[in-house]
Biopython code that builds the backbone (N, CA, C, O; Angstrom):
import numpy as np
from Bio.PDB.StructureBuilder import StructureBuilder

atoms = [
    (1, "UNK", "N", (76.350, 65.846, 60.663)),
    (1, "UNK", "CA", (76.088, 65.546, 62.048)),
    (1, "UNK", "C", (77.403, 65.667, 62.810)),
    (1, "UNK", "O", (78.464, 65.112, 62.528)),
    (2, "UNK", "N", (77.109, 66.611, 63.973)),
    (2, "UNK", "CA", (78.693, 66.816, 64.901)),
    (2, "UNK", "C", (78.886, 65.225, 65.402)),
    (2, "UNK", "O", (78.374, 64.344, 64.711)),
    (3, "UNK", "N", (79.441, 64.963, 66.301)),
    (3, "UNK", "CA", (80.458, 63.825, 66.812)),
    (3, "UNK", "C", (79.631, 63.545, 67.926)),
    (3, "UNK", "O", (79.287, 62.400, 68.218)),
    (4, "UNK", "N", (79.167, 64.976, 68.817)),
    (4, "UNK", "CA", (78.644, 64.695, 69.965)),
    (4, "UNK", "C", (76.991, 64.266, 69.662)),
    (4, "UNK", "O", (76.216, 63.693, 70.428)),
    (5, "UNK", "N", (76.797, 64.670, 68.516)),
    (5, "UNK", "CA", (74.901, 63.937, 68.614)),
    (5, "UNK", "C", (75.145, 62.715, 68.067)),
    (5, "UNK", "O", (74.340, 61.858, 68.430)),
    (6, "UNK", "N", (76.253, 62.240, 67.080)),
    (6, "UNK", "CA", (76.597, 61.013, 67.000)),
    (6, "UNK", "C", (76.459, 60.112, 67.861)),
    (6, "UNK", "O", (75.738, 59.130, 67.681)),
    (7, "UNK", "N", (77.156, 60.334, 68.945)),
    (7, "UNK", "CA", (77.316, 59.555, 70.047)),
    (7, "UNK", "C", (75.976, 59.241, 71.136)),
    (7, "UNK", "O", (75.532, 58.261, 71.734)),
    (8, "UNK", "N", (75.565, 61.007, 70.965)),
    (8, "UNK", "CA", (74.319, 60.196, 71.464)),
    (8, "UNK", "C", (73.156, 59.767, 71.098)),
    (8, "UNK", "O", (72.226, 59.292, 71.750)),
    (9, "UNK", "N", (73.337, 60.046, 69.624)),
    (9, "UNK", "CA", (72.195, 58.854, 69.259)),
    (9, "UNK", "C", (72.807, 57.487, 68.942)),
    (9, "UNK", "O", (72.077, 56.783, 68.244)),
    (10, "UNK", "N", (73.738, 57.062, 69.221)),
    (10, "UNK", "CA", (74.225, 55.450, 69.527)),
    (10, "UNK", "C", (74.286, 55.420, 70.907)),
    (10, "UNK", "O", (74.112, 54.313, 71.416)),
    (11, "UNK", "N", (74.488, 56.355, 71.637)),
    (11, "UNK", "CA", (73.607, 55.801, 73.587)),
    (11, "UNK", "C", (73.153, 55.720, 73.301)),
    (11, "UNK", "O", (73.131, 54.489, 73.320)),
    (12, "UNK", "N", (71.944, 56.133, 72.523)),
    (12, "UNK", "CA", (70.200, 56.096, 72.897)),
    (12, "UNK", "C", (70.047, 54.940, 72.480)),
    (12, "UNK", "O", (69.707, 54.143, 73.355)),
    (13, "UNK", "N", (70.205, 54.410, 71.150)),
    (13, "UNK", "CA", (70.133, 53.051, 70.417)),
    (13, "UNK", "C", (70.294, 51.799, 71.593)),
    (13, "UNK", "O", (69.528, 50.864, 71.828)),
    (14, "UNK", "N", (71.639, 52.174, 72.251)),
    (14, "UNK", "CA", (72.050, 51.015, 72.942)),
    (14, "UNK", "C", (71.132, 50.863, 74.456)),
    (14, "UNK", "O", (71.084, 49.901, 75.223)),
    (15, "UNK", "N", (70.523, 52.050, 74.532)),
    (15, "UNK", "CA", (70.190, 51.674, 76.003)),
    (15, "UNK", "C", (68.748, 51.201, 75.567)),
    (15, "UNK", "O", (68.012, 50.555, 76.313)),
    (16, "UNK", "N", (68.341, 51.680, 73.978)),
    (16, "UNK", "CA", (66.901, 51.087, 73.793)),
    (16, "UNK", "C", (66.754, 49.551, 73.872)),
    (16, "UNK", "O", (65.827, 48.930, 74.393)),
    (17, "UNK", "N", (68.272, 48.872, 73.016)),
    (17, "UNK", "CA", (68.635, 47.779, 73.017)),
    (17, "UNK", "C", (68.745, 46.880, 74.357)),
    (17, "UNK", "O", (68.351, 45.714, 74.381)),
    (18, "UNK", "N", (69.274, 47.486, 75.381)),
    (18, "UNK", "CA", (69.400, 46.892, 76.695)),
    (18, "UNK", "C", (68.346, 46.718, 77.302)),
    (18, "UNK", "O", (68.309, 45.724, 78.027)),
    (19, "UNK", "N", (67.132, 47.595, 77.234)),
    (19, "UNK", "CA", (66.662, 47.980, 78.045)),
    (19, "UNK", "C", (65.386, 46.683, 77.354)),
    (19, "UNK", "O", (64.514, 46.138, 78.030)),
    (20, "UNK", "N", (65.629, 46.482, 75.976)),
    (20, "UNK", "CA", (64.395, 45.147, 75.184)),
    (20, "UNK", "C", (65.272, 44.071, 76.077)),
    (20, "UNK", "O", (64.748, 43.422, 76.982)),
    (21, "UNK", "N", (66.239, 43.990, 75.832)),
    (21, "UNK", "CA", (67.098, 42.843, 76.172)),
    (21, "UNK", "C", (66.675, 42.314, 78.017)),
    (21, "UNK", "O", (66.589, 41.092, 78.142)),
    (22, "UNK", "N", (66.521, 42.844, 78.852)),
    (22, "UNK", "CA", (65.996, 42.936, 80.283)),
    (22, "UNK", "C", (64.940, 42.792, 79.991)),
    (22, "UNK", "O", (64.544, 42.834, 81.156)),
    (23, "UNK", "N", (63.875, 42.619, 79.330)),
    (23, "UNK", "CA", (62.132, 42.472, 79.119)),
    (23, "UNK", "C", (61.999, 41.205, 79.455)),
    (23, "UNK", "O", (61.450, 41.079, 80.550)),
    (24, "UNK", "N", (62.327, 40.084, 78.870)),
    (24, "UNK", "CA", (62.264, 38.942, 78.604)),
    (24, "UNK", "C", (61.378, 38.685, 77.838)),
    (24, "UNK", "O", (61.386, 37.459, 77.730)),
    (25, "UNK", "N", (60.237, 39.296, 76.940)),
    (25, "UNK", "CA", (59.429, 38.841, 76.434)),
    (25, "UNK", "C", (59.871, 37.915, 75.542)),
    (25, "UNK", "O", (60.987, 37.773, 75.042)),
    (26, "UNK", "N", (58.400, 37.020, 75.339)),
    (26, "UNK", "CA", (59.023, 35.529, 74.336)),
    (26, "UNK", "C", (58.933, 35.818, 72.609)),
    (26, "UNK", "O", (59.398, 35.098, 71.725)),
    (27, "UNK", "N", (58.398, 36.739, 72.498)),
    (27, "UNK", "CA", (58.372, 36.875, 71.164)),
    (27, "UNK", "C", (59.814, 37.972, 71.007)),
    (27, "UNK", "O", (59.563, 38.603, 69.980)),
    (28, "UNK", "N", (60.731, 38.307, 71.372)),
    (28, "UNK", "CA", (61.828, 38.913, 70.964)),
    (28, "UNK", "C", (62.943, 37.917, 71.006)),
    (28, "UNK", "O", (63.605, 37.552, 71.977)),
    (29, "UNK", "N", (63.020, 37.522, 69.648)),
    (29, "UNK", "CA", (63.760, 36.068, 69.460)),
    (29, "UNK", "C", (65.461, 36.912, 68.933)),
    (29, "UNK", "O", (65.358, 38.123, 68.737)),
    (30, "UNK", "N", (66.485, 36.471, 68.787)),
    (30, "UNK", "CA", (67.776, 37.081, 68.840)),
    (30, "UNK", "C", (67.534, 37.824, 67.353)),
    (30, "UNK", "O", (68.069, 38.910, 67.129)),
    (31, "UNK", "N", (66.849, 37.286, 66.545)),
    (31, "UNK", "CA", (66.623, 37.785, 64.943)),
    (31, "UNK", "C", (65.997, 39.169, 65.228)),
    (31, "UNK", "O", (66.523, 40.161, 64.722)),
    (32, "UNK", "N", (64.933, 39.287, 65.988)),
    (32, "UNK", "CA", (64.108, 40.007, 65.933)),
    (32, "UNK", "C", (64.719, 41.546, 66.815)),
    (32, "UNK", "O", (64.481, 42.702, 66.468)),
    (33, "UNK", "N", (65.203, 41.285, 67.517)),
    (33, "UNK", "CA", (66.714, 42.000, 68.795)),
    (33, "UNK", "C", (67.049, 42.626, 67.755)),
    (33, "UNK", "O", (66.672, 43.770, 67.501)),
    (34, "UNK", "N", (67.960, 41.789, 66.885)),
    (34, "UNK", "CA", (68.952, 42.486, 66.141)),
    (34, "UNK", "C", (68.307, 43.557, 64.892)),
    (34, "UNK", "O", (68.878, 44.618, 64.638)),
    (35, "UNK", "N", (67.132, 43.150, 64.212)),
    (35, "UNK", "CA", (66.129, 43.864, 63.688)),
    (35, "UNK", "C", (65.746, 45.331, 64.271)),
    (35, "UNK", "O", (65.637, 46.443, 63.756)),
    (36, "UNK", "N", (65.628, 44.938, 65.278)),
    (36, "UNK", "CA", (64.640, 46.002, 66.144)),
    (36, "UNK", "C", (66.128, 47.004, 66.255)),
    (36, "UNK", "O", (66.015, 48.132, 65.775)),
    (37, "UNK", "N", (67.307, 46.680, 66.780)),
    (37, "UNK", "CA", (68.823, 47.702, 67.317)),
    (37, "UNK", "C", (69.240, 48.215, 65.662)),
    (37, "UNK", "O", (70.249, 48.918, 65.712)),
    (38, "UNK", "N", (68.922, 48.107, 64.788)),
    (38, "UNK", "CA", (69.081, 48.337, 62.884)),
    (38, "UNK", "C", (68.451, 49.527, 62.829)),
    (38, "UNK", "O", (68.951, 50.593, 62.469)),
    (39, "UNK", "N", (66.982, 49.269, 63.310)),
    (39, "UNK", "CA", (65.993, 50.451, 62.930)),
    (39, "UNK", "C", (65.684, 51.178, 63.981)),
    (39, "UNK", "O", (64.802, 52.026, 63.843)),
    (40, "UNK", "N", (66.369, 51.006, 65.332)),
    (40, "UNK", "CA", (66.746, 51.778, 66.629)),
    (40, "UNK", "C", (67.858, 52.739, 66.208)),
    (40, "UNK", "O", (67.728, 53.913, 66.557)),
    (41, "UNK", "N", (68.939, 52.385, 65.500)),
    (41, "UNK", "CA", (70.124, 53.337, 65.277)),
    (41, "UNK", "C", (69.433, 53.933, 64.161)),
    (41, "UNK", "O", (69.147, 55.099, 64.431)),
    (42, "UNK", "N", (68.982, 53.516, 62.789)),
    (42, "UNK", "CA", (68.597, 54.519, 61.500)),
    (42, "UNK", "C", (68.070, 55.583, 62.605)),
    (42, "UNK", "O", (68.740, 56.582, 62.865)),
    (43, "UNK", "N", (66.925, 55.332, 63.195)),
    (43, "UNK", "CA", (65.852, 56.388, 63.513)),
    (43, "UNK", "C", (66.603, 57.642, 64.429)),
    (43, "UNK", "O", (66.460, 58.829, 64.136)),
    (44, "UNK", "N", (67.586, 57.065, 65.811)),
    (44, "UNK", "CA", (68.143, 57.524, 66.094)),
    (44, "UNK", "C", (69.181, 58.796, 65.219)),
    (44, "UNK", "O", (69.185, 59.960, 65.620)),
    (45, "UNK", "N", (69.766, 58.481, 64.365)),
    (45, "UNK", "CA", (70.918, 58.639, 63.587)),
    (45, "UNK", "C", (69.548, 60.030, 62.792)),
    (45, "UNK", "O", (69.724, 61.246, 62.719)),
    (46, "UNK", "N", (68.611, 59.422, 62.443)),
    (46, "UNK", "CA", (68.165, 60.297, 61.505)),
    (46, "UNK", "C", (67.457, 61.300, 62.468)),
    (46, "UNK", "O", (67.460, 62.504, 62.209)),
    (47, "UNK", "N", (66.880, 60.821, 63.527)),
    (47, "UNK", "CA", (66.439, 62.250, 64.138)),
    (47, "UNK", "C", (67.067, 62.891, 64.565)),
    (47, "UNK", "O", (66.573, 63.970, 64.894)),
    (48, "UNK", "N", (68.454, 62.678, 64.825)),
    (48, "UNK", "CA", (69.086, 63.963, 65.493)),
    (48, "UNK", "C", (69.904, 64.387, 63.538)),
    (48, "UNK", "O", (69.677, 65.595, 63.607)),
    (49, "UNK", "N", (70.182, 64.317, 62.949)),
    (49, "UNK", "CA", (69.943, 64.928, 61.172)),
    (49, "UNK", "C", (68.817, 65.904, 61.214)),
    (49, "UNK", "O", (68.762, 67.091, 60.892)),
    (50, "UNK", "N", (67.774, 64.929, 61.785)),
    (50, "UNK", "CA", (66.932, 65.911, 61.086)),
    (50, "UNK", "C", (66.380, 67.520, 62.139)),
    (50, "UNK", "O", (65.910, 68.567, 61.695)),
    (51, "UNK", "N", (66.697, 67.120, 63.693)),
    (51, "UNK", "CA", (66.115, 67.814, 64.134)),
    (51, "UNK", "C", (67.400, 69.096, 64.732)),
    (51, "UNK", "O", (67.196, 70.240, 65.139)),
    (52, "UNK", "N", (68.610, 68.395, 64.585)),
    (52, "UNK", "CA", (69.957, 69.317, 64.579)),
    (52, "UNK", "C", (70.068, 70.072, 63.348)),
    (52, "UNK", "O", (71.025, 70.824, 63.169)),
]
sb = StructureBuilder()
sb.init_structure("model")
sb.init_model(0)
sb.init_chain("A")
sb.init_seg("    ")
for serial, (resi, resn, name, xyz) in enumerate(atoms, 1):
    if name == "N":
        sb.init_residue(resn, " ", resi, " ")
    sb.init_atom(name, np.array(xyz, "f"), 0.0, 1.0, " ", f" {name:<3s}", serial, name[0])
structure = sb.get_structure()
């Protein structure tokens, strides 16, 4: 993986992250945040692998 899809699949991660984080819903407890930004970056990380 080059440097530059690196990067943007950790934007993407983070703005998925921000963007739960501004929801307020009550069932996204800080455990569940941090869960959800884990398997936000794998997926990230792996689709641009797989589709670069």
């Amino acid at each position: 993986m080059c440097a530059t899809c690196a990067f943007t699949a950790a934007a993407g991660a983070a703005g998925f992250r921000t963007w739960l984080q501004t929801r307020g819903w009550a069932w996204l407890t800080p455990r569940r945040l941090r869960r959800l930004t884990v398997v936000s970056v794998i997926a990230a990380f792996a689709g641009m692998t797989i589709t670069f």
